[in-house]
N, C-alpha and C positions, 0 to 999 in steps of 0.2 A: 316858717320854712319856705324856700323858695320854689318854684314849682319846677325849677330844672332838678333840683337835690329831692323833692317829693318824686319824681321817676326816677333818678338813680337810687334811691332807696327800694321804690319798686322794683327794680330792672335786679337788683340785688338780692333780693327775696325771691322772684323767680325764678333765679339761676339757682339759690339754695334749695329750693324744691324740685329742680329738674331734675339737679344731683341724685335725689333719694330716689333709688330703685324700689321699682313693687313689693320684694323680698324684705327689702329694709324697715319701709311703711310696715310691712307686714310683723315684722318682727316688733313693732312696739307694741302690738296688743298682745291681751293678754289670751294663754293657751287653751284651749281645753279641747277633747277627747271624748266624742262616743265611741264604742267597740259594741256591734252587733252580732250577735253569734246565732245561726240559725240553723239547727242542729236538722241533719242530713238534708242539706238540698243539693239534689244534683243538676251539673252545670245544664245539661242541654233543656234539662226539664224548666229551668229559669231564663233558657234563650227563649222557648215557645212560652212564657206568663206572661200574661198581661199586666206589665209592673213596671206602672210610670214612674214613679219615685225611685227605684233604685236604680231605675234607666237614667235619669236625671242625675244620681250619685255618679255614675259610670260616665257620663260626659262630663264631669266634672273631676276629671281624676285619673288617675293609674288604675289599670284592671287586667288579673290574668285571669284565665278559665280553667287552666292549669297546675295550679295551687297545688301543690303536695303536701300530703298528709305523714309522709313518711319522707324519714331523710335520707340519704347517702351514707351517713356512716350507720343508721343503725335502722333494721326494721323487724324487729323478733315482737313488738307487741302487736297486739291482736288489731284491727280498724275497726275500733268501737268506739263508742262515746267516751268513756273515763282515761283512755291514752290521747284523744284527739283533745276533750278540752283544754288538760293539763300542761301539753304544748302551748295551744292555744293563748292560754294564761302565763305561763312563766315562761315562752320563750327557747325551752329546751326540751332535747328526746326524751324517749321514754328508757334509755338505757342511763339517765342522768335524775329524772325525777319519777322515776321507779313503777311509774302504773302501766301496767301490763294489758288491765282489764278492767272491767266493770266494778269489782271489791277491793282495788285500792291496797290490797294487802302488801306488807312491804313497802309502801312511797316512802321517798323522801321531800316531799314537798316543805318538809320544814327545812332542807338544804338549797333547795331551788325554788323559793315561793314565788306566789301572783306576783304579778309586776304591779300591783299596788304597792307592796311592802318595798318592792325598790324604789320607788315613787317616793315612799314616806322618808326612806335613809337621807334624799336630799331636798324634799320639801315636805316636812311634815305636817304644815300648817294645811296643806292642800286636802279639798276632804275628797274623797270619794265615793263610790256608789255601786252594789252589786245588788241584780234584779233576776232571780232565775226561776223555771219551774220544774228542772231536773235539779231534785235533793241535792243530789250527792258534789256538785259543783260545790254548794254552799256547806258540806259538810264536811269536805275535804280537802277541797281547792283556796278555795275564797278566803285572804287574809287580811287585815289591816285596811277592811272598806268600816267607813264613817258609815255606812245606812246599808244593811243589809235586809233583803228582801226575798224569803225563799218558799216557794210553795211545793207539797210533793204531789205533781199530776199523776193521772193513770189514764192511757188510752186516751186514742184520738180526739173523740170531744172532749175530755176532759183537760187535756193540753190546748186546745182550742177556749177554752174557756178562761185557765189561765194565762194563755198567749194575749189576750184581749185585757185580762184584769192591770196584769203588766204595761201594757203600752197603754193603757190608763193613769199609771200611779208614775209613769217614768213621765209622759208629757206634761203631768203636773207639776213635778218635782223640777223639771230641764225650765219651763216657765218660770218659774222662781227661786230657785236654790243655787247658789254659786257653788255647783261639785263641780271640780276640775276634770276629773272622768269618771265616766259610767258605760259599767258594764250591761248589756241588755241580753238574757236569753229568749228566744223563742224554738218550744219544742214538737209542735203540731205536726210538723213539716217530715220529720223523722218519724211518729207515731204514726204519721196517715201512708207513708211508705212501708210501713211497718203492715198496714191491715189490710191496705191497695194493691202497695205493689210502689218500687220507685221505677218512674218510665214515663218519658212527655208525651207518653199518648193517653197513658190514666189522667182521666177526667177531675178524681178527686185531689189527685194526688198535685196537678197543676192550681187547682185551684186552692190548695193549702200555702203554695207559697204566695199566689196572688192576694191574701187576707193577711199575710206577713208585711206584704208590700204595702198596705194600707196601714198597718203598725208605724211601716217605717215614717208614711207620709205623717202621721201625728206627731213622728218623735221630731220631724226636721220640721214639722210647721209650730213644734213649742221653742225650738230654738230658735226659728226665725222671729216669735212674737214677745224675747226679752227686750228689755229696755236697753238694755248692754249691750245689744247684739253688734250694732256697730263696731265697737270699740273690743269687737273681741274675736280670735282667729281659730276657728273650729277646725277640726279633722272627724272625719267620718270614717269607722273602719268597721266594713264589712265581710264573716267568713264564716268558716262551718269545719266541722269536726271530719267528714267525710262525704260520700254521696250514696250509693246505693243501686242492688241489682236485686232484679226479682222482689222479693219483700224483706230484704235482709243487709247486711253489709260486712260480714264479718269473714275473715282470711281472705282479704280483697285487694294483697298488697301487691298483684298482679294485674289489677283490675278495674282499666282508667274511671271507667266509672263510677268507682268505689271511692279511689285513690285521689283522685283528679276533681279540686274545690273549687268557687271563687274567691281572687282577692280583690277588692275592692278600697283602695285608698283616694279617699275626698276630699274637698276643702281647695281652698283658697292657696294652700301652703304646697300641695301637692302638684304633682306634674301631669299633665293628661297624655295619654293615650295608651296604647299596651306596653304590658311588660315587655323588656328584649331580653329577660334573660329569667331564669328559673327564680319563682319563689317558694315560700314555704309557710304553711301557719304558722310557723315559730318566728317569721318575721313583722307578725303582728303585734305581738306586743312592742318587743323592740322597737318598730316603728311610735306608738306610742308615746314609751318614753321620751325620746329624742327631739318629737315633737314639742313637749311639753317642758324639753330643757335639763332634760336628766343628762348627767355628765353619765356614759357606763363604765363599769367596775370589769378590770377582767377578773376579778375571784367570784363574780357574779357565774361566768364561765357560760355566758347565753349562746345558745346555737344560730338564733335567729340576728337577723342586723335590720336596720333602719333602711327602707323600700320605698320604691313613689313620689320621695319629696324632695322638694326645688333645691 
């Protein structure tokens, strides 16, 4: 070949790579999804932490403070954990997947399941992954994960200890296991508001989500140390079920503190800076899917939509 035809060859190839926009490159790796749930942290109490990693998620991404726990059309369940996860996970209110409260009585979560099982309807091959140390998520919620992982804590240190056992077995797993998403609970943070007090002038109470913050940095320093990692486009989704006043959080649906979560959407795929317009936990999973390539179903009937990304 001649060396005028060896540059227009060249000159050819690099016009085909200017072509491909960031969005495009990005779109040939492959997807995956962590979803962090860190049950009652409230926002201002995690503006004063000292929490470099999820500060680092937040520059990297879309993030509100604002978060609602409750939606527009419907707020007759109570702001407690078993209506908050349940959102949380499948996406919709609680006047559609039925928990009201703590006992679950009445759900229908086999009508509106986790957003793994919608996961599964269009890639079933994709495995997944649920890690929690509130029972009842895994008792009730949690459908159609490949490795399910559920401890029952009681009390502060005892959630602190499973909080740790967790982001033990999750960084080991994110290091070598191709789950396509995984679910992570941590629930210290709710417990020690629970025995403290939620309020960022409590001492212990700040320092419960700063020992979160270190969870998370293990979880993103196992994904950064796969061999894949190049060649693969994560999303980080961080939220919480509520926040908290006094030592409690419950009829709080007046009560931004309560009411009022973070969202936190990460990664490479997502768009940075604040929300401009309202979100909701039920736009977490959603977002999820979408990421991941899920076409959605309107008989699905999700409340939530697809938030934060490019």
């Amino acid at each position: 070949m001649s060396v005028s035809n060896r540059y227009q060859g060249l000159l050819i190839a690099t016009v085909v790579v200017s072509l491909l926009s960031p969005s495009t490159l990005q779109a040939e790796k492959n997807k995956y999804v962590l979803a962090i749930g860190i049950d009652g942290m409230r926002t201002d109490a995690l503006d004063v932490a000292k929490t470099p990693n999820i500060d680092k998620l937040i520059e990297n991404g879309s993030v509100s403070s604002t978060a609602q726990i409750l939606g527009t059309r419907y707020r007759k369940n109570d702001t407690i954990s078993g209506p908050g996860w349940t959102s949380f996970l499948t996406g919709v209110w609680a006047d559609r997947h039925g928990v009201h409260d703590n006992d679950f009585k009445g759900h229908k979560i086999d009508q509106f399941p986790h957003f793994f099982s919608l996961l599964k309807q269009q890639f079933p091959e994709y495995k997944t992954a649920s890690y929690v140390d509130w029972h009842p998520i895994d008792r009730f919620i949690v459908s159609g994960a490949d490795i399910r992982v559920a401890y029952k804590a009681s009390g502060a240190d005892g959630y602190a200890i499973y909080d740790q056992r967790i982001a033990t077995q999750v960084s080991k797993a994110l290091a070598r296991n191709d789950v396509r998403t995984t679910m992570v609970y941590f629930g210290a943070v709710d417990e020690t508001g629970h025995k403290y007090g939620f309020h960022p002038a409590n001492p212990q109470y700040v320092q419960s989500i700063e020992t979160v913050d270190r969870h998370v940095g293990t979880l993103m320093s196992a994904i950064g140390s796969r061999s894949s990692y190049d060649s693969e486009d994560w999303l980080i989704l961080i939220s919480s079920d509520h926040g908290g006043q006094g030592t409690g959080h419950g009829g709080g649906h007046d009560t931004p503190t309560v009411r009022h979560v973070y969202l936190i959407v990460s990664g490479n795929a997502a768009k940075k800076g604040r929300f401009e317009m309202p979100v909701y936990i039920v736009d977490l999973p959603v977002t999820a899917l979408v990421h991941l390539g899920v076409t959605l179903q309107p008989k699905w009937r999700l409340d939530g939509r697809a938030v934060g990304l490019k």
